[in-house]
N, C-alpha and C positions, 0 to 999 in steps of 0.2 A: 151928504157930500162925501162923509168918511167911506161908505159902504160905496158910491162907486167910483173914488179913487182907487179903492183896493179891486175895485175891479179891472180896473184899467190896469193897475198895476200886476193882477194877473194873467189877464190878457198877452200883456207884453213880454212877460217871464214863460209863458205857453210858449208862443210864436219864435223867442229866444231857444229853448228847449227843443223846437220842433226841427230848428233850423240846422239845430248844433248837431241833431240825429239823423240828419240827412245821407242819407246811404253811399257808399263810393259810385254805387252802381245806378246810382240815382243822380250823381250831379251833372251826369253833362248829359247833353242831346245827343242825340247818335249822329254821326257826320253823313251820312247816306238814308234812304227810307226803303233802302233795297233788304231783300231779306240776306243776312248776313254771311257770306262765305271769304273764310280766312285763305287767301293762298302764299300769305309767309307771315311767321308768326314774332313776337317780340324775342330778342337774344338767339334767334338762329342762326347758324353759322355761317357768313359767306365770305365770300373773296377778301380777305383781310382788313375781316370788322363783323363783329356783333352784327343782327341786323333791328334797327333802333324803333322799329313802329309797328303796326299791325298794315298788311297788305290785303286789301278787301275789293275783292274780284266784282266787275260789272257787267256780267253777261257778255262779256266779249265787246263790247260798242262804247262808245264815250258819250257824252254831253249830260250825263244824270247829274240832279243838284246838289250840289256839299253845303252844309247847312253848319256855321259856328253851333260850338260844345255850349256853349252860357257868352251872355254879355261879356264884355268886353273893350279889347281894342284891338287894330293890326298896330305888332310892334315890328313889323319886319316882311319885305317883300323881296323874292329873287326870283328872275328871272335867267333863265341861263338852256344853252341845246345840250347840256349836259346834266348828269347829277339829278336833282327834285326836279328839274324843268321849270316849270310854271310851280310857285311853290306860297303860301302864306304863314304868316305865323300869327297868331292870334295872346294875347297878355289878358287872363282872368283875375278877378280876386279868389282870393284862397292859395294863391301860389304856385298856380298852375300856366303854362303854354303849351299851345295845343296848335300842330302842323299839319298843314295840307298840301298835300306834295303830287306831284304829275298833271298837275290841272289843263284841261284843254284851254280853259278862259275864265277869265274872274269874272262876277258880278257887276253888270252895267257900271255902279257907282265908282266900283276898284278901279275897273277898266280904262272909264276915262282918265284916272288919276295917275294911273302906270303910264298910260299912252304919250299921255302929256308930256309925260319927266323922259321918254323915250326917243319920244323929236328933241326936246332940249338939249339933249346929252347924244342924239343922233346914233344909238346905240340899239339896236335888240334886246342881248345881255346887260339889265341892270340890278342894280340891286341897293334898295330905300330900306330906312331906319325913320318911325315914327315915336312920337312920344303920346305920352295918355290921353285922349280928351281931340289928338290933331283925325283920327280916324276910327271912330264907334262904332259897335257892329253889338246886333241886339241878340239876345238868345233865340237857336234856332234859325238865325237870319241868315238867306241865301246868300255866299261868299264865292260861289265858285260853281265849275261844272268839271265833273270828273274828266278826267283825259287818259292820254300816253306819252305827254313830254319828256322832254329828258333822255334819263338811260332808261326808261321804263321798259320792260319787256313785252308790255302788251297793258292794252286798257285796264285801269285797276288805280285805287285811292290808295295811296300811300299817309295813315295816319298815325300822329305821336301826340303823346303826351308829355311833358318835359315838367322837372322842377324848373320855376322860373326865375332862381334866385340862382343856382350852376348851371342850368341848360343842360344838366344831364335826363336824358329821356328815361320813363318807366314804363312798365308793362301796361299797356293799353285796355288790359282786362279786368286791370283792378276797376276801372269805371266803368263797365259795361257787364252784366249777367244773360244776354240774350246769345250769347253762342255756345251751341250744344256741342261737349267732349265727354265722351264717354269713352272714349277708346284711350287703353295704356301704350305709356309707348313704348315702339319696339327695337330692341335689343339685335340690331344684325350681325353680332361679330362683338369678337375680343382679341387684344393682340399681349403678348409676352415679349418685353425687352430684355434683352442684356446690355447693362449698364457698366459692367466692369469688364478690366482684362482678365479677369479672372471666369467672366460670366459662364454659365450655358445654360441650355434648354433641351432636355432630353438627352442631354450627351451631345447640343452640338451647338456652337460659335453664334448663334442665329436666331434675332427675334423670330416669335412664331405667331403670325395670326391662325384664328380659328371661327371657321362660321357658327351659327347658334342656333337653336330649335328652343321649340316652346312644348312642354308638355307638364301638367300636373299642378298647373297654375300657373310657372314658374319657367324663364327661361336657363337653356345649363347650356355649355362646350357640346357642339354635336361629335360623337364618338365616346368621349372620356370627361366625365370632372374630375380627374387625377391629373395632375402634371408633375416631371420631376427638374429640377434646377438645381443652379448652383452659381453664386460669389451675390452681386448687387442686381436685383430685378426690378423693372417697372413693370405694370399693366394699366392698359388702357382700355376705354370699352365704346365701339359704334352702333350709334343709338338715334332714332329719328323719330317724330310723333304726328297724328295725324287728326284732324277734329272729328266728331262723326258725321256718316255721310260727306267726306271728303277725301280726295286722292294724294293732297297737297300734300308734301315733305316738308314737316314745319318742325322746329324746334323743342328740347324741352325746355323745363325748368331750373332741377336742380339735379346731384349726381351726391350720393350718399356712398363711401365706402367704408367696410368694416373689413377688420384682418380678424382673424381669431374673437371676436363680438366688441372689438376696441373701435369706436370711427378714428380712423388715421385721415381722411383727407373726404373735403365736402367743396360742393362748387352750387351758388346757386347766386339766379341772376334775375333781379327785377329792377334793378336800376344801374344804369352804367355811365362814365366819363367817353366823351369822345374821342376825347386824348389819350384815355387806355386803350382802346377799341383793336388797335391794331395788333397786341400784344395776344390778339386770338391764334398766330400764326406759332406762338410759342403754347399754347393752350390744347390745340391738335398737333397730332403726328402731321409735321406741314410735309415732308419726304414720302410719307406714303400718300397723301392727298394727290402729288406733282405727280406720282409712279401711277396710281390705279386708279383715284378718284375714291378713294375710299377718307370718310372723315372719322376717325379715330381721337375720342378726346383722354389727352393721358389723363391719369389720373398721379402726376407728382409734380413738382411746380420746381423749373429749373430757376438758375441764380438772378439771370434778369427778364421773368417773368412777373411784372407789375401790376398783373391782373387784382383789382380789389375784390374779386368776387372770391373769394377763398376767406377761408376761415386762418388760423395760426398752426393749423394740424395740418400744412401741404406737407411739407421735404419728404413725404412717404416714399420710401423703396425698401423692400425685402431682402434680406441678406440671410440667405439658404445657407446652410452646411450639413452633411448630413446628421439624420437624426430627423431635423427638423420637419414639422408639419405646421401650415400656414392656412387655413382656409379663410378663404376672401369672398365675401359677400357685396354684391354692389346690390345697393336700392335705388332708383329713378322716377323721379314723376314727372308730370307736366303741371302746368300753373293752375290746373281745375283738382289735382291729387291723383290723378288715375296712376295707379305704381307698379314698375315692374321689379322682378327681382333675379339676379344671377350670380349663382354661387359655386364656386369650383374649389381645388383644393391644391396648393405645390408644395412637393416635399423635396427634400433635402438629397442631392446625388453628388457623388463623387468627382470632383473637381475633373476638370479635360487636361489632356496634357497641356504641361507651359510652351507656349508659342516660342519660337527659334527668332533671336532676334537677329530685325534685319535693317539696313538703312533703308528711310522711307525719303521719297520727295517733297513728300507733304511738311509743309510750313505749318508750325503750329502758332495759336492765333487768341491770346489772352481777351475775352469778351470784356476787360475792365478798365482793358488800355486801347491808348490808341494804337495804331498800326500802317507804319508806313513800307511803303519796298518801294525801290527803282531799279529794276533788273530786266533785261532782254527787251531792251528800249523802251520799257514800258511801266508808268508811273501810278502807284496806288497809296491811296489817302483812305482809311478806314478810318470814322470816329469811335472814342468809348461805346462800349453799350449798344453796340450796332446788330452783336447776336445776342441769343438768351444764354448762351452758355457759352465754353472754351469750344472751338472747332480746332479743324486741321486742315490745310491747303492748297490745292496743287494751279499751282502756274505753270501754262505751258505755253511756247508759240509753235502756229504750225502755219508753215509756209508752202503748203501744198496744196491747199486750198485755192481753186480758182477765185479769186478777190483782186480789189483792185491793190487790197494791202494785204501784210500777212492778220491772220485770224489768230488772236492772243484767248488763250482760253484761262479764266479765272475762276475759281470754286466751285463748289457744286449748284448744279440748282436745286438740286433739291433742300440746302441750307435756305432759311430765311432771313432775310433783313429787317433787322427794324429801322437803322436809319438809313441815309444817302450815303455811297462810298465814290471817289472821284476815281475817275480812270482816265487815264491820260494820254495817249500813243504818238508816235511820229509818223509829222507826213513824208511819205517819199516825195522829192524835188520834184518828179514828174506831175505831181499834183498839184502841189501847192499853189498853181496858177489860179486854180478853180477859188482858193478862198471859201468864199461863204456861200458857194453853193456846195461843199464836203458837210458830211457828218459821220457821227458815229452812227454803227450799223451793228446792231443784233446777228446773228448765225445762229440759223434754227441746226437741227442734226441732220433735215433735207439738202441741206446749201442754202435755203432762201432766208433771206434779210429783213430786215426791220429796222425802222428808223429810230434811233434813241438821242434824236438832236445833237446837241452839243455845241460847243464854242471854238474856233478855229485863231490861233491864235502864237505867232511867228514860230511856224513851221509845224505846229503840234496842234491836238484836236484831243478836248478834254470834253467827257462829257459827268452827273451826277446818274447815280441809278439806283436801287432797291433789291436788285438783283444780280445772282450771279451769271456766268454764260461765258457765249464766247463771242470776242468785239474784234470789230474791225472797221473800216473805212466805206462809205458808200458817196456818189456822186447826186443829184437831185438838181435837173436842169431842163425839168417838165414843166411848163407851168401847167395849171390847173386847166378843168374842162368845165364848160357851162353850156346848158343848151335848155332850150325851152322845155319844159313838161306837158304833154297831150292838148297841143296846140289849136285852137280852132280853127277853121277854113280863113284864111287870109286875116290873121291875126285879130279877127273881130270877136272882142272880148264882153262885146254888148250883152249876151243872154251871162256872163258867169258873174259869179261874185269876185274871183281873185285871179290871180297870174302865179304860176308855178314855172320853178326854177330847177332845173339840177345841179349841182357844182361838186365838183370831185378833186380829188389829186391823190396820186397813187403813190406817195412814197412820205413824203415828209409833213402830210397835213395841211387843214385848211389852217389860217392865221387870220385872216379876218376877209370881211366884205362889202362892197359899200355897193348902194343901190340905188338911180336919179333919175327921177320920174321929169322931163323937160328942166332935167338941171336942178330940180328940188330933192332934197333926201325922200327915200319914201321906206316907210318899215315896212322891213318881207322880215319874217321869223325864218330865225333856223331851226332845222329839225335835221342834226347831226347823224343821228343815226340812217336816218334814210335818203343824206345827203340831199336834203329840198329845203329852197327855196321858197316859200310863201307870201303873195302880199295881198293882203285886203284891200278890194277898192272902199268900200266905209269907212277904214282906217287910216284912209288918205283925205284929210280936210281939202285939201288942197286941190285937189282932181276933177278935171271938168267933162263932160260928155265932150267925145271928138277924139281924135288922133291925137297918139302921142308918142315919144323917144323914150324909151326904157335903155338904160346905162348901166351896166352889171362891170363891178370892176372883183376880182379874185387874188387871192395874195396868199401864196403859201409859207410854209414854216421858213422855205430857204429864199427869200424875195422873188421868185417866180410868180409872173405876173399875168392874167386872161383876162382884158377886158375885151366885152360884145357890145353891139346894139342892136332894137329891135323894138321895128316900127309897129305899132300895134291902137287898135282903136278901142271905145267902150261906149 
């Protein structure tokens, strides 16, 4: 009995052992059984944010099966014509949540469960919170069918992995070894700041970008690795990676600098807050991004940069004088090790003549306080913290503009925002009739407008925004447009599955839509971006063969209102 209790008992301390060894790259199932191509990779750079998952391309087409990581549960489901779209979130053991984002449609079992809570709440857009044990889902088990909802740009699985105790997302490759990177990444450019008034670069006033070549293993400055400068300098370096056998523009990893063989400042990213996320705008040259399109990641970390991805050795900048020699080495890799390297050198030149002082217009703008002005009718609320650093300002109005108001121009755009600032303006009397069909209006550099909402509100029109520009006033007293989608002959809907819809509104947005199949709600999904309308006859319990009354009611952002009807059979 003793000899095979201790068998059991090793048995069990085996299988403990075996369990505990289990490979990162081994615990989860892969969300697709397509062969793996990346077209955006974890921590790549986009539109003001990280980007938080692996993007895994489907040969262009949607409906392929998404398949849970491990057992589990859905702890979370959103639906929405924006954003993941169709999205799930799945709660493992081991401390993991793992997302699935763009889905054309859940799994039978989800589906009716969505659908359900969807009529109840008479809503399209929803979005449920489950608890452990209310919805189980087995390893490998089909959860879904790949899509294009949302803001997706085109067919493709949007997958994450998240801590599931902060919901901060991680690099999706730590769990997976099946995608091939052999390629380093490449190095397109470096730029030189001047950071003081004292600054220069070559004898002149003027960051200098520089494109790059690759020769001898190693990328250098095409022309010269000599630079010469002089008072407080930054450098930063534009750099992109690519998997092999792929075109994609994806991301790296980490960004290694050395000055003279000392590392002064390291950036590296496998796990992130989503609440920092935005602080990427302080992380790249966000001014050249707006000017060229060029993404440039500095490498010194200004005062309200909160990025956790730095080490304690950021506040790096160069301070030339002559004499001085500095050579700078950047090392880069991607998250497989593939490493590039770029090394230049700046020395030390003779100070530029001191600038002649002059009165400036520009308002200078402490990033640590708040910031109010009420000047040329025009009311502004900055909070703390709202740039990464001290800026300077220029308020101007200009009443030349063909507008129904005048056109108040506030900051650069090319500065970024990290929070909301209010702007505030007056209506002229001639207007104010209109109310709540005014808003705030955008002014591109063409003349043309953009709607940035806002609140109307005795006699003045305040709207929040993210951005600088130039504001002014616009009218919005269209309602919205609706009209059938590739109709069949005399509305007989008999040979199709669904009814399609268009709905538009050219200035201030759709706001919501309601949809009544003989006076019952019936879900048509939205699909925002390509402004339709969709409604499943299966998806309508309710639905009989025969004629019926389709009721489309439209409502935009300024209560602008289109409803139709339209007689139709199935």
């Amino acid at each position: 009995m003793k000899q095979i209790a201790l068998i059991v008992l090793c048995v069990i301390l085996a299988n403990q052992i075996t369990n505990a060894q289990v490979k990162d790259s081994e615990r989860f199932v892969k969300p697709m059984k397509l062969k793996p191509s990346v077209s955006g990779s974890f921590g790549e750079l986009r539109s003001n944010h990280f980007h938080s998952g692996l993007d895994l391309t489907t040969n262009r087409k949607t409906g392929y099966r998404v398949y849970a990581s491990d057992k589990g549960y859905v702890s979370r489901i959103k639906v929405s014509p924006y954003g993941y779209g169709k999205a799930i979130y799945i709660d493992h053991d081991g401390g993991y949540t793992t997302v699935y984002a763009h889905l054309e449609r859940y799994s039978n079992r989800i589906d009716s469960l969505v659908r359900a809570k969807q009529y109840e709440k008479k809503s399209f857009a929803i979005e449920l919170f489950f608890k452990a044990g209310e919805v189980p889902v087995g390893r490998a088990e089909v959860i879904g069918y790949s899509g294009n909802s949302g803001s997706s740009g085109g067919p493709h699985l949007h997958y994450e992995v998240r801590d599931k105790a902060s919901q901060k997302p991680m690099n999706p490759l730590l769990f997976r070894d099946d995608i091939k990177d052999d390629v380093r990444p490449q190095v397109q450019g470096m730029k030189l700041y001047c950071l003081s008034d004292d600054a220069s670069i070559g004898g002149k006033r003027k960051d200098q970008f520089v494109s790059t070549v690759f020769y001898d293993r190693a990328f250098h400055p095409k022309g010269s690795t000599i630079f010469t400068a002089h008072g407080k300098i930054g450098v930063g370096v534009q750099v992109l990676d690519y998997f092999t056998d792929s075109w994609r523009k994806c991301g790296i990893s980490t960004i290694d600098l050395f000055v003279n063989n000392t590392l002064v400042y390291d950036f590296k990213i496998e796990k992130f807050s989503f609440a920092e996320t935005r602080y990427i705008n302080s992380h790249i040259d966000y001014g050249e991004k707006k000017r060229t399109g060029k993404v440039i990641q500095k490498s010194w970390v200004e005062p309200n940069n909160r990025l956790s991805l730095y080490s304690k050795r950021n506040a790096y900048t160069a301070e030339l004088k002559p004499g001085d020699t500095k050579i700078f080495k950047y090392v880069i890799e991607d998250f497989n090790g593939n490493r590039s390297v770029l090394a230049f050198t700046i020395k030390g030149e003779n100070p530029p003549p001191p600038l002649k002082k002059k009165d400036s217009p520009l308002l200078p703008v402490n990033f640590d306080k708040v910031f109010t002005l009420d000047t040329l009718g025009l009311e502004l609320s900055i909070p703390a913290k709202t740039f990464y650093t001290d800026i300077e300002m220029l308020i101007h109005k200009d009443e030349k503009e063909s507008m129904i108001a005048p056109v108040y121009v506030i900051g650069d755009k090319n500065i970024p925002l990290h929070r909301s600032m209010t702007v505030t303006i007056p209506v002229p009397d001639s207007l104010q009739k209109y109310g709540d069909k005014l808003l705030m209006a955008g002014v591109a550099t063409n003349g043309k407008t953009y709607s940035l909402g806002g609140q109307y509100k005795d006699g003045r029109m305040s709207t929040s925004t993210r951005s600088f520009g130039r504001f002014s006033l616009a009218l919005d007293t269209i309602a919205p447009t609706i009209k059938l989608r590739k109709a069949p002959e005399n509305n007989n809907y008999s040979a199709r599955q669904s009814i399609e819809l268009l709905i538009n509104d050219e200035y201030s947005g759709i706001k919501n839509y309601e949809c009544l199949i003989d006076d019952q709600w019936a879900l048509f999904e939205y699909d925002a971006k390509n402004y339709r309308l969709t409604g499943t006859f299966k998806h309508m319990p309710f639905l009989k063969k025969g004629k019926h009354v389709l009721h489309v009611k439209v409502t935009d952002n300024r209560g602008n209102q289109t409803v139709k009807e339209f007689n139709f059979s199935n």
